[in-house]
N, C-alpha and C positions, 0 to 999 in steps of 0.2 A: 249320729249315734256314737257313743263312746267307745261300747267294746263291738269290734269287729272278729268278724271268722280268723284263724287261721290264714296267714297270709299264703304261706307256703302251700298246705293243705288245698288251699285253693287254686293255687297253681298249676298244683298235682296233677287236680279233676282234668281243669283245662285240657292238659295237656295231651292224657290218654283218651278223654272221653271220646265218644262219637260226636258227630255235629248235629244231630235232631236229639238227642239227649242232654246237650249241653244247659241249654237255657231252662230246660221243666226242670233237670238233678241239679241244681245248682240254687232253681229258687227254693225247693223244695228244704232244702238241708241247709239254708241261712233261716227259714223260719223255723225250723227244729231247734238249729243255735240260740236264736234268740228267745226261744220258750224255757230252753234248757238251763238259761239265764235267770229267769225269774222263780225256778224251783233250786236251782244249786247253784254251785259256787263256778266264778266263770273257770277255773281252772279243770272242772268235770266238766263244761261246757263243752269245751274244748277238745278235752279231749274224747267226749263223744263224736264231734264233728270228726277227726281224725280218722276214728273206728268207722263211719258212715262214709268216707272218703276211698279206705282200703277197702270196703266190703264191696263197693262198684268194679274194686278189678276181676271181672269178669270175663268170660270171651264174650257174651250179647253186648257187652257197655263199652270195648275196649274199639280204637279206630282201627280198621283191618290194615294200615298201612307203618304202624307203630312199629311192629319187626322186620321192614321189609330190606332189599337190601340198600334202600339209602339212606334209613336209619343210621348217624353215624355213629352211638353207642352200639347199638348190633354191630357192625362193620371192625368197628377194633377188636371184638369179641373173635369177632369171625379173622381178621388178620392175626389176634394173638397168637389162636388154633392153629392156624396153616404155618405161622413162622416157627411156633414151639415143633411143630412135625418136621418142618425140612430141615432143622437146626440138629434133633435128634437124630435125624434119615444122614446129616451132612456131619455126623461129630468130629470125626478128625477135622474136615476145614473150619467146622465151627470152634476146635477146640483152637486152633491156630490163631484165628483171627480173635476169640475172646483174650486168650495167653498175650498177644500182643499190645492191645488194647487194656488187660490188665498192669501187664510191666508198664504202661506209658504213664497211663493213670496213676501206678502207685511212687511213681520216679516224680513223677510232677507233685503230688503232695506231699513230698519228702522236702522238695526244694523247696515248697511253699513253705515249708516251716520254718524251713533255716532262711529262706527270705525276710517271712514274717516275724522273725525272730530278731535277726539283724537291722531292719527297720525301727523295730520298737524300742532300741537304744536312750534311754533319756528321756522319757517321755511321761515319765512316774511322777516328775516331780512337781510342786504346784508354781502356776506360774512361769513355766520351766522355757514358755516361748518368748521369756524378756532376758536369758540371763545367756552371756556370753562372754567366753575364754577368750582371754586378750593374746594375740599374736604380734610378735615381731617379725615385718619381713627387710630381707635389703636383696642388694644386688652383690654376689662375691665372683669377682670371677666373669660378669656378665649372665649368670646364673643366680636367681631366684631364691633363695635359702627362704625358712619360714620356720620360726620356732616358740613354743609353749613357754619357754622361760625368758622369764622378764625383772627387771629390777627391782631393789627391795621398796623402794616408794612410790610405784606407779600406781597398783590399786588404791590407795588413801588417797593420792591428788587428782584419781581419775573424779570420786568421789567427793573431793571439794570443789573442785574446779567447774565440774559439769553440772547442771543441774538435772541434766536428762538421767546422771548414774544414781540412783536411788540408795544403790548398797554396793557395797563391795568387798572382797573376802579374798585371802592367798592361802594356799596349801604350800608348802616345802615334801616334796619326799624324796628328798635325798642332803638333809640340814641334821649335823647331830647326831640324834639318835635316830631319826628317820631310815627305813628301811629294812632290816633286821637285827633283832638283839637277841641274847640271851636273860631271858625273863624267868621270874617267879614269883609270888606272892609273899608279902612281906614275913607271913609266917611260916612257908616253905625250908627246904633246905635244897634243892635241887633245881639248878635251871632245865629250860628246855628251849630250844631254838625256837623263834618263831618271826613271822616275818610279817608284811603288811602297815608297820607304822609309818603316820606321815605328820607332818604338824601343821595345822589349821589357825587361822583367825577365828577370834567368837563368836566373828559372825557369821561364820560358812554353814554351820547348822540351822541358821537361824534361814539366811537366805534357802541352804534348798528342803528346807523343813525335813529333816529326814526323823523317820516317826520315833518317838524316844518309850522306852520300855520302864524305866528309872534315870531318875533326875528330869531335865527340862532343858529348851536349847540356849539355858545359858550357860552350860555344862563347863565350858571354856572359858570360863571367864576370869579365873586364876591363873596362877603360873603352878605348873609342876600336875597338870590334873591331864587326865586320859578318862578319854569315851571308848567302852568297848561294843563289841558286836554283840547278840545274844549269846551265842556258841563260844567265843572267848571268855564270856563273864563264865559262862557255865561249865568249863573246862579247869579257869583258878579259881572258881570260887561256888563249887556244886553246891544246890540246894542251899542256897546265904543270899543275902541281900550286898552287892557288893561295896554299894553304895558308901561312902568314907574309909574302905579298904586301899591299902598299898600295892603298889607293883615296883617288884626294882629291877632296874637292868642293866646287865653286864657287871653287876656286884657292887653300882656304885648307891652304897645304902647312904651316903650322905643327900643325895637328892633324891629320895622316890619318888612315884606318881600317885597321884589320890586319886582315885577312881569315881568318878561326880556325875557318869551317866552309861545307860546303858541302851543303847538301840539294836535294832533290827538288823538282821544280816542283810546287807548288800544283797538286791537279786540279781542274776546273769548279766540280768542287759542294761548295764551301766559303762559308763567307762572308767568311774572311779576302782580303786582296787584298794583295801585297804580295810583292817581289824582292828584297828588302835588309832586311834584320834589324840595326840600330844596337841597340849595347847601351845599356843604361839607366843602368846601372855609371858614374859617376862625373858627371853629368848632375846639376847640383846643384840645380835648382829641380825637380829629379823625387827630389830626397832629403831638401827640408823637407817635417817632418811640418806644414802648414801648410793646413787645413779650409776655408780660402777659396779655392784656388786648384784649379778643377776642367778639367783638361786628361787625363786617362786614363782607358783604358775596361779597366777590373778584372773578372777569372776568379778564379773560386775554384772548389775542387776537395774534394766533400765525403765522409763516410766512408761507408761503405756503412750501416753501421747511420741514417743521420743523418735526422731527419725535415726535410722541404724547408721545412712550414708553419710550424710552432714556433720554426726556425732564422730564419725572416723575422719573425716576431710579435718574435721578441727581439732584434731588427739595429734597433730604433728608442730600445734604448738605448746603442747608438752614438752617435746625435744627440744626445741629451739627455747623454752623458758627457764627449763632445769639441768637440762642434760650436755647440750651443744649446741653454742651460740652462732658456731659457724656451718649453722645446718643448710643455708641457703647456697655456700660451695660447696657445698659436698652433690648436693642434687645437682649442679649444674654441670660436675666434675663426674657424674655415675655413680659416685661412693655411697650414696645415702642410704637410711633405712624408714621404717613407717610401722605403726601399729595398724591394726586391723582385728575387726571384732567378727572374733567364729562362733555364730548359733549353738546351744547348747547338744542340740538334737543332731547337730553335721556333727560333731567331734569324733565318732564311735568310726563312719563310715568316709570321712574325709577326711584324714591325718596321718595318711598314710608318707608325705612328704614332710610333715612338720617334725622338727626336731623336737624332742620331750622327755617327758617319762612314759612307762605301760605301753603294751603292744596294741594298736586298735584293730578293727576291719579294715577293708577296702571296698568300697565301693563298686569298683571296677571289679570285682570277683562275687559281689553279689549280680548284677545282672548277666555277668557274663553266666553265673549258673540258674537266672530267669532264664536267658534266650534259649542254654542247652534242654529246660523243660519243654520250650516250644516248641524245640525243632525237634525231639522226641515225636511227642505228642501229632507233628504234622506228620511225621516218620509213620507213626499207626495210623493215622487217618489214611496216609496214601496207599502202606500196606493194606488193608482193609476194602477199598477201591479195589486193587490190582486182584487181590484175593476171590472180592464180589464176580469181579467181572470174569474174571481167570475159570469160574466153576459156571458161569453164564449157559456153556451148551449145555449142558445137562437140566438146564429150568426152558430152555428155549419151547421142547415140547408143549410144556404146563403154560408157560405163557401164549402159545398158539391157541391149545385147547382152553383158556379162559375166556381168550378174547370171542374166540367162536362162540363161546356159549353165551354172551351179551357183557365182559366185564368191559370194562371202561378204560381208557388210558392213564386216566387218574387215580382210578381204583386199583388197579394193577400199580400205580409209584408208592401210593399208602401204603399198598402191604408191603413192599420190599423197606420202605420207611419206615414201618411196626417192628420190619424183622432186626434193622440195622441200630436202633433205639434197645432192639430185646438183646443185642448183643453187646452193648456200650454197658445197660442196666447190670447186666451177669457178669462181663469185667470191671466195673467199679464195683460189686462186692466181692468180689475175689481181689482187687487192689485195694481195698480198705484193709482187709487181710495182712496182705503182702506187706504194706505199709507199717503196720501193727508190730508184725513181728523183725522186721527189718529197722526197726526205729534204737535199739537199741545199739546197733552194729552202727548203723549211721553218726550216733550220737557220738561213738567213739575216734570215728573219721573227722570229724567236724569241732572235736573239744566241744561238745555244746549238750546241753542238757535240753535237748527238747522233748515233747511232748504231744497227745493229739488231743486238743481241747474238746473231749466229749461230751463234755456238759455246755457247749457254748449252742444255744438254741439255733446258732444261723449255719452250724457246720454243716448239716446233714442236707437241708434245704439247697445251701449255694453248691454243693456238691452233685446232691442226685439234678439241680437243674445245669448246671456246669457239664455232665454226663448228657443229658436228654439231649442238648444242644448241642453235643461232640456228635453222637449219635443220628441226628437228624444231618448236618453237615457232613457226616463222608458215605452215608446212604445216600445223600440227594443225587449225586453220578450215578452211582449203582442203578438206582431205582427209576433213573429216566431212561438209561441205556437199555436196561429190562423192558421195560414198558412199552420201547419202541420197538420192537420185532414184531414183524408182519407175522400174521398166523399162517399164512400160505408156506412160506419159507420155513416157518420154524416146525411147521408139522412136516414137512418133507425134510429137514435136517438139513437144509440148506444156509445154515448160521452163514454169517460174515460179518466180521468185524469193522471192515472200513478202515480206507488210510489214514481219514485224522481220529479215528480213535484207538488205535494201532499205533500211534506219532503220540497221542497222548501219555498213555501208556510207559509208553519208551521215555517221555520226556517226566514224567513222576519216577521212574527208576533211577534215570540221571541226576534229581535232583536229589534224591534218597541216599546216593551213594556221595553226592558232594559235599554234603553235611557229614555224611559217616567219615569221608578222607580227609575233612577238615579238620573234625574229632579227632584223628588217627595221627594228624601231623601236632596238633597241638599237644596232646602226650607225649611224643617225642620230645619235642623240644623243650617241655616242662621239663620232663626227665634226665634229659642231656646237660639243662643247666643247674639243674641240681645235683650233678653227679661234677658239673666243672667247678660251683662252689665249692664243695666238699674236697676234691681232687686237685685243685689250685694251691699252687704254692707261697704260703702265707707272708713269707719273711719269716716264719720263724718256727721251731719244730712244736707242736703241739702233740706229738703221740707221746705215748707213758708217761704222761707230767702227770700227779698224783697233787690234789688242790686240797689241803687240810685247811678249812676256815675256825676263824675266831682266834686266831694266836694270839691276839690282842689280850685274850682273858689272860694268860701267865701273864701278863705284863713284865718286870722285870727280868722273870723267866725264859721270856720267847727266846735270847739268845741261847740261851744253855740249849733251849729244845732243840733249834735248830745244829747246834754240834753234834746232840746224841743222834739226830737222824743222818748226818752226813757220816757219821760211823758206821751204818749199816750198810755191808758189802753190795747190796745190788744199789746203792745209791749213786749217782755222779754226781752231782749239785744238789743246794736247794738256795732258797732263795726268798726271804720273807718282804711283804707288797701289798696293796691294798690296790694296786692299778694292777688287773689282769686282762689278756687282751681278747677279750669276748664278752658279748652284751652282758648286761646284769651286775658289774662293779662297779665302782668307784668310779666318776669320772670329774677333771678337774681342769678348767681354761681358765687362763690368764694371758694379758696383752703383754706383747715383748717388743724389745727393740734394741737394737743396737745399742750398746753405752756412750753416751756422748751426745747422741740423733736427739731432735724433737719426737716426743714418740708422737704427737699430732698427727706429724707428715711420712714416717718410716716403724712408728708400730703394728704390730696384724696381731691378731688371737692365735695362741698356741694351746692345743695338750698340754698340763704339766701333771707329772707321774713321778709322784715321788715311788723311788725304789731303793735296794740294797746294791751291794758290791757285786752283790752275785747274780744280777738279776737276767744280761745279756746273755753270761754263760750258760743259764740254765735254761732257758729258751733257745740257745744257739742261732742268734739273730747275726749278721753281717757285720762286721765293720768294717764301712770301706773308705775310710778315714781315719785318724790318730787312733785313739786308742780306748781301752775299756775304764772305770773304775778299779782302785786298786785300794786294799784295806793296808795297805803299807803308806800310803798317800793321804795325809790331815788334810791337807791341801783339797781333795776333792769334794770335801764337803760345799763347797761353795763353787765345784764345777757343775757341767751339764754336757749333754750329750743330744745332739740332735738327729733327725732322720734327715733323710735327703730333702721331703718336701718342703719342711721348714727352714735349712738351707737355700732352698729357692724362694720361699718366699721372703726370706730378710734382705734376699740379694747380695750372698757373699758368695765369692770367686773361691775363694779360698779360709776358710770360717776356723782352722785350728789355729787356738792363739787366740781370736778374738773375742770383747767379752759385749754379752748384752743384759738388760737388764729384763727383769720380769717382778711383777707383784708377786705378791707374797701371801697374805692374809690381809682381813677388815680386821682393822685396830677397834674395838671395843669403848676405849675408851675416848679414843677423836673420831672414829667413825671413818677415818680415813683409809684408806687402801696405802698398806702397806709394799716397798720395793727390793728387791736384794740384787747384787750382780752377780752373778758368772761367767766363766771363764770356757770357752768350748771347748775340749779337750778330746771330741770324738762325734764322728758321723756313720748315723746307724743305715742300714739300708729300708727302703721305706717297704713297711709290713704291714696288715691288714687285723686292726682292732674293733673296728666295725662292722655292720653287716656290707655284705658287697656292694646292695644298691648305692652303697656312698661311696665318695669318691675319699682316698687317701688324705686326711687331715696332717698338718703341721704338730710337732712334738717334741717336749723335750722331756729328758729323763734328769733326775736331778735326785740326790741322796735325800733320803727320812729317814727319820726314828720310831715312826707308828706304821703299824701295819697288822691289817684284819686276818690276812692267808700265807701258806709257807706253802712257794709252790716245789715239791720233788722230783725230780730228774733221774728215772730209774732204769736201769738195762733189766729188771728182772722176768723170767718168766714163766712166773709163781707169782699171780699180784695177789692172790688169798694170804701166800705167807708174810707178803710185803706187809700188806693192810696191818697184819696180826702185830709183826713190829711195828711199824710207828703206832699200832690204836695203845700196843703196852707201852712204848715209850710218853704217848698221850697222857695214858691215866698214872703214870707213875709222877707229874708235873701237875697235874689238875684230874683228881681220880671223882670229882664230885661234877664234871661238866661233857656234857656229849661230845663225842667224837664225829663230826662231823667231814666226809670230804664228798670228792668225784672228782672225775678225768677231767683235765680239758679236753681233750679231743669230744667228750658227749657233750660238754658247754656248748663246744662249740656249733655242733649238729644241732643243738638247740633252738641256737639262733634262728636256722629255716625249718624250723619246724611246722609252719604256716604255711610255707610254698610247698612243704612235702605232703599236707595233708590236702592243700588243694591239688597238687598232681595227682595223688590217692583216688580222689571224688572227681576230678575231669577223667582218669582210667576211668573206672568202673560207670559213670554213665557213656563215657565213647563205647565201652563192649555191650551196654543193653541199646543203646540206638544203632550199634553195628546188627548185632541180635535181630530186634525191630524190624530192619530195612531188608536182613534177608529173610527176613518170612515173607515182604512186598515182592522182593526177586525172585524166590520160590513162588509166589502166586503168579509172574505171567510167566515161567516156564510151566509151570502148572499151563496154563490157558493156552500156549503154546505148540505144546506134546496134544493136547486135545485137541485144535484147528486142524494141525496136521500129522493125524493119527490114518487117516488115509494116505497121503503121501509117505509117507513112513510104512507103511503097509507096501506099500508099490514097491516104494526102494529097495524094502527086505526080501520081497519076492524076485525082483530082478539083481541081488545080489551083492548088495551093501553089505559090508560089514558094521558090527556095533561099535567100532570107531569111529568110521565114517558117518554114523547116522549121528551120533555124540555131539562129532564137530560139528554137524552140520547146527546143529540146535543149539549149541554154546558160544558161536562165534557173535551171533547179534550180542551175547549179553558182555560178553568181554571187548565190542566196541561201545557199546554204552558204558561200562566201567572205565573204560580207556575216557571217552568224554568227559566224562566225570573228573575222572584227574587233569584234564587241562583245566579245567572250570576252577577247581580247588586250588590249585598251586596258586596261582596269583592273588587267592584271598587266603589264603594262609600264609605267604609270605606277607602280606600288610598286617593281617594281623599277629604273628607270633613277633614281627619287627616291632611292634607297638610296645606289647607286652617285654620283649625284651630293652627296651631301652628305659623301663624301669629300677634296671641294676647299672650299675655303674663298668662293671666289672662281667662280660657276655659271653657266653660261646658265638661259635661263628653258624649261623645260618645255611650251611653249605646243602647242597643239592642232594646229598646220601639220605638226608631227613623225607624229601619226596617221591627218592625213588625206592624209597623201605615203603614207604605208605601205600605206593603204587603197586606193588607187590605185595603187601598183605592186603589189599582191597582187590585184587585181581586173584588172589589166592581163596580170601573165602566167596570170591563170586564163583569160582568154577566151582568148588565145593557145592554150593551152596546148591548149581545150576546143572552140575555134573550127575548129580542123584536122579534128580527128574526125566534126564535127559537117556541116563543108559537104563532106568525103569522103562522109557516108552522104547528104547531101540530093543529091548531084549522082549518085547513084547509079541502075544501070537499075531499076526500078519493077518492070519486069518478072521479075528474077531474084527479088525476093522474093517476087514472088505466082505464080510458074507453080504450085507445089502447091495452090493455095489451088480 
């Protein structure tokens, strides 16, 4: 037959019916179907059948063992009933153990985000798993270097040469005008700072298709043209099309930008950073093929067939064809270097060692804030146990009297399993809560704009079974240790716990607490070396320097500017630079060497910083050697000035007086790398321009005539009124362009801005797993004070004082915390040593870090266990012993 009954419907019957009803109601009501069939439509067939299916639920029709209690739909019915009652009967421990299990839960989906969030780096783009950032590594030092910037011809010959590279594309952001300018549209009158520009090849759009709003991704394909972001186009050029609109920068209206496209803002999780797309297109020292000259960071884009390894084993005869013929000494001498192709999708969370531009993640700070969700989360589970079991005598009764009455051993672990499930359900929505409203506050620890994707149809699903499944796992102890009590014993009151579950017990608290003093030490020592970064002595003074940028824009100007500000009485120095020594400036290597040497065999790479006369003093850096710059001295235009370490690396005994030589610029017009000599005339003491993790580079200082910032040197202590003079002396020079500065000393802080916001986010989760783990410690002094409420009764009767009975109940838990800290010390010590030997520049590990932690973990255990303990000793004596 074609149409048949109701599948379901038929099932129904089955199921409820009785068994001598089954076969006559069942034939009976497929030939009513099929009659129903030839008068109506099968759809009223149907659901006739339906109607004649429900109308048997009867009590004469129904099997009398359908509700019984092995039914297992009745039985969860029946477990929900009895857990929602002893839940409501038990509120404060139930509100404990949900509170716990809510923070754990809502700690955990916080880090999932910023996990899930930091993961999904790169991954937008199409294609996105063939296209990777070329690295340069060598050996300096017998150390590893590994850096993003690479020579002006590598990406084009990666691209002829290979046939595995399909495309290939360079960005500059730090070339020119790259970086930040002072902008405005060509029909404007007013700049405004703005930052984000980098210059690209034509084809970089092209490769990572980034989606265009106006124009198309040949956008680049002129010289003098710029791709903007949405939000920039729509900032100069509201409600217009900007499309063959101008941009000019820094007022030089002889060459605008034409504006030829417009895309999408950048989202979050990129690594690129950047508002302004300048073409690369006609940008002549970014078109000699010239191997010395390394300012761009090169993508290449590979075939899908192409092997990644093979492709890199053979990019080393790149070096040896174009670059250095005597590449095959140097490997055999240790000197050598090597390219290497980094996945588009590691860059974000693996670059933390590579030299470059932009700040990325680390990898090693994402799972490290995986594993503190788990050891959370194990944190409530164990609490939750210790909690379960801790309030055990008080159900011991009920489990007697169930068992007497015919419940099963089984039947008795389900319901404490229903109850442990009802209790996981009611803290995950109380941490979806928690979560909700704390996400904001998070966002702001974290620099990150995250979110709770509530429209993604799998959130709710992976959650409430993520939940079910927490819940059944730290009930399953609960619920077999319950189930197992004799009803003889448990209706006489005769509980006992047992020495391995007493050892168990004790051995979930020890572990509870080794994780919390692991937490405990690791804050420390984040904090410690965050305070010795900061508090470390630089080389050179970075407080009150007042950093006014763009002095560039006076141009001929800037010197005037600079005399009227060294006029105003809280001034001491100033000092005009475009090399300042903290992340985010200028930064400029060239090879040096001795004047006369092969620079083959006795050149190294140096810093060069061009500065003014005034530049030493107004930092007040060292000399501990000749001498400074002097603006009485013609002569010093062609000196220089070294640090110590560059001193050591050239290998001079004695370096004043001698001269060495160093590049200079890329000639434009030969394409050659330009040389000059100087003369050394002073050794500066070596000072710290980068972040700590790195170790002191080589430097030399050397006079210019360009310069972006005028740093000030003030004793005053009135920096509102300071600001007011130089902003008047600003606009009285340039009254049409922003006054822009800030301190070094906040540049500076800048720099670890990223290790202060992960020491922020490792605090605040070590105090909710500390949190956590004493609500576990309060559950078996909880179960404790209740085992020996009759001993306790005895003692107070024969004469104990509420001290005595105190210690007696607090000393188990102060030798399990004491456990505890032998356990932790030696994996905190491997691990904060790991973590620290990521800076170059450390505090010392010393032993006051473990025995702070041991004393605040011994502190809030007694607190924690001190409550419980003078609650049972101040208690009546009598209520415990009236049965006895």
């Amino acid at each position: 037959m074609k149409h048949q009954p109701p599948k379901y419907a038929q099932k129904l019957l089955l199921w409820f019916l009785k068994e001598d009803l089954r076969e006559e109601v069942a034939g009976d009501l497929e030939e009513q179907f099929f009659a129903q069939i030839e008068k109506r439509t099968l759809f009223r067939a149907r659901l006739h059948y339906w109607y004649q299916v429900l109308h048997y639920l009867r009590p004469f029709a129904i099997k009398s063992n359908l509700f019984s209690t092995k039914n297992p739909l009745f039985m969860v019915r029946h477990y929900l009933k009895i857990s929602f009652r002893h839940l409501f009967k038990e509120r404060f421990y139930s509100l404990i153990n949900i509170i716990g299990f809510a923070v754990s839960l809502a700690c955990c989906l916080l880090i999932l985000l910023y996990v899930r969030h930091e993961l999904s780096y790169d991954r937008q783009y199409p294609e996105g798993d063939r296209i990777y950032r070329v690295l340069q590594e060598g050996l300096v030092e017998g150390q590893l270097m590994q850096g993003a910037v690479v020579t002006t011809p590598l990406a084009e010959t990666l691209l002829k040469d290979y046939p595995e590279v399909i495309q290939a594309a360079r960005i500059a952001p730090d070339l020119n005008e790259a970086g930040s300018n002072l902008v405005r549209a060509e029909a404007g009158e007013k700049n405004v700072y703005e930052e984000g520009f980098i210059y690209a090849d034509p084809a970089f759009l092209k490769m990572f298709q980034f989606p265009m709003i106006r124009g198309d991704l040949n956008a680049l394909a002129r010289p003098y043209t710029v791709v903007l972001t949405r939000s920039k186009a729509e900032r100069f050029f509201p409600g217009e099309n900007p499309i063959g609109k101008k941009l000019i920068l820094n007022n030089n209206t002889d060459t605008p930008f034409e504006v030829t496209g417009v895309m999408e803002d950048l989202p979050d999780n990129t690594h690129f950073q950047f508002d302004y797309l300048l073409s690369m297109e006609g940008v002549r020292t970014a078109q000699i093929p010239n191997w010395g000259f390394s300012n761009f960071v090169a993508y290449v884009k590979l075939s899908p067939q192409a092997d990644v390894q093979s492709l890199e084993s053979k990019m080393v005869e790149v070096i040896k064809k174009y670059k250095d013929p005597d590449y095959d000494e140097k490997v055999a001498a240790g000197k050598h270097y090597w390219y290497r192709l980094q996945a588009l999708k590691d860059i974000h969370l693996h670059s933390s060692d590579v030299h470059g531009y932009w700040v990325h993640g680390d990898s090693r700070y994402v799972w490290l804030f995986g594993l503190i969700a788990i050891f959370i989360l194990i944190i409530a589970v164990i609490n939750f146990v210790n909690l379960s079991t801790a309030r055990s005598a008080r159900r011991a009764k009920e489990v007697g009297l169930r068992k007497v009455l015919g419940s099963y051993r089984r039947q008795l672990a389900q319901q404490f399993l229903v109850e442990s499930v009802m209790v996981s359900l009611f803290a995950f929505l109380l941490a979806i809560f928690l979560a909700w409203q704390l996400l904001p506050l998070f966002n702001q620890m974290t620099d990150r704009q995250l979110s709770i994707p509530w429209t993604n149809p799998w959130l709710f699903p992976i959650l409430l079974t993520a939940t079910i499944g927490l819940g059944i796992l730290s009930g399953i102890y609960p619920s077999v240790f319950l189930a197992s009590f004799r009803p003889i014993r448990s209706l006489k009151g005769q509980l006992s716990s047992g020495r391995n579950k007493v050892g168990l017990r004790s051995s979930l608290v020890v572990f509870q607490f080794t994780i919390s003093i692991v937490l405990i030490i690791g804050s420390l020592v984040v904090k410690r070396q965050i305070d010795y970064i900061q508090n470390r002595k630089l080389g050179f003074n970075k407080e009150q320097v007042l950093i006014v940028e763009d002095s560039y824009i006076l141009g001929d100007q800037t010197r005037s500017f600079k005399e009227e500000v060294k006029k105003l009485p809280d001034v001491d120095a100033v000092s005009l630079s475009s090399f300042i020594p903290v992340q985010g400036y200028r930064r400029n290597g060239a090879g040096a060497w001795p004047t006369g040497t092969n620079p083959e065999e006795t050149g190294v790479g140096l810093a060069k910083w061009y500065v003014d006369h005034d530049y030493i003093r107004t930092l007040g850096m060292e000399i501990i050697a000749g001498r400074d710059f002097s603006i009485d001295l013609p002569t010093d235009s062609q000196a220089v000035i070294l640090n110590r370490k560059a001193v050591d690396m050239l290998g001079m005994d004695d370096p004043i007086g001698q001269q060495i030589t160093s590049y200079t610029y890329l000639d434009a017009a030969t394409g050659k790398l330009l040389d000059a000599t100087y003369t050394i005339i002073g050794v500066v003491e070596n000072f710290h321009f980068e972040s700590m993790k790195q170790n002191i580079e080589g430097l030399s200082l050397v006079i210019g005539s360009w310069a972006s910032s005028a740093m000030i040197k003030t004793n005053s202590s009135n920096m509102q009124k300071l600001l007011r003079e130089v902003e008047n002396i600003w606009t009285g020079f340039a009254p049409d362009q922003p006054f822009r500065y800030h301190f070094l000393d906040e540049r500076f802080a800048r720099m670890y801005a990223f290790e202060q916001r992960i020491g922020l986010i490792f605090t605040v989760f070590t105090g909710l797993a500390i949190l956590v783990a004493c609500l576990g410690l309060f559950a078996l002094a909880t179960f404790t004070a209740e085992q020996r409420r009759k001993e306790i009764g005895i003692r107070k009767v024969l004469g104990a004082s509420v001290a005595n009975i105190t210690l007696a109940l607090t000393k188990n838990f102060t030798g399990l915390v004491l456990i505890a800290l032998l356990i932790s010390i030696p994996i905190s010590w491997w691990l904060m040593q790991s973590w620290l030997q990521g800076f170059a520049y450390r505090t010392r590990l010393g032993w006051s870090v473990f025995l702070l932690s041991g004393c605040m973990a011994l502190l809030i255990a007694v607190l924690t266990v001190g409550y419980q303990a003078i609650r049972a000793a101040i208690s009546n004596p009598v209520k415990a012993l009236r049965s006895e």
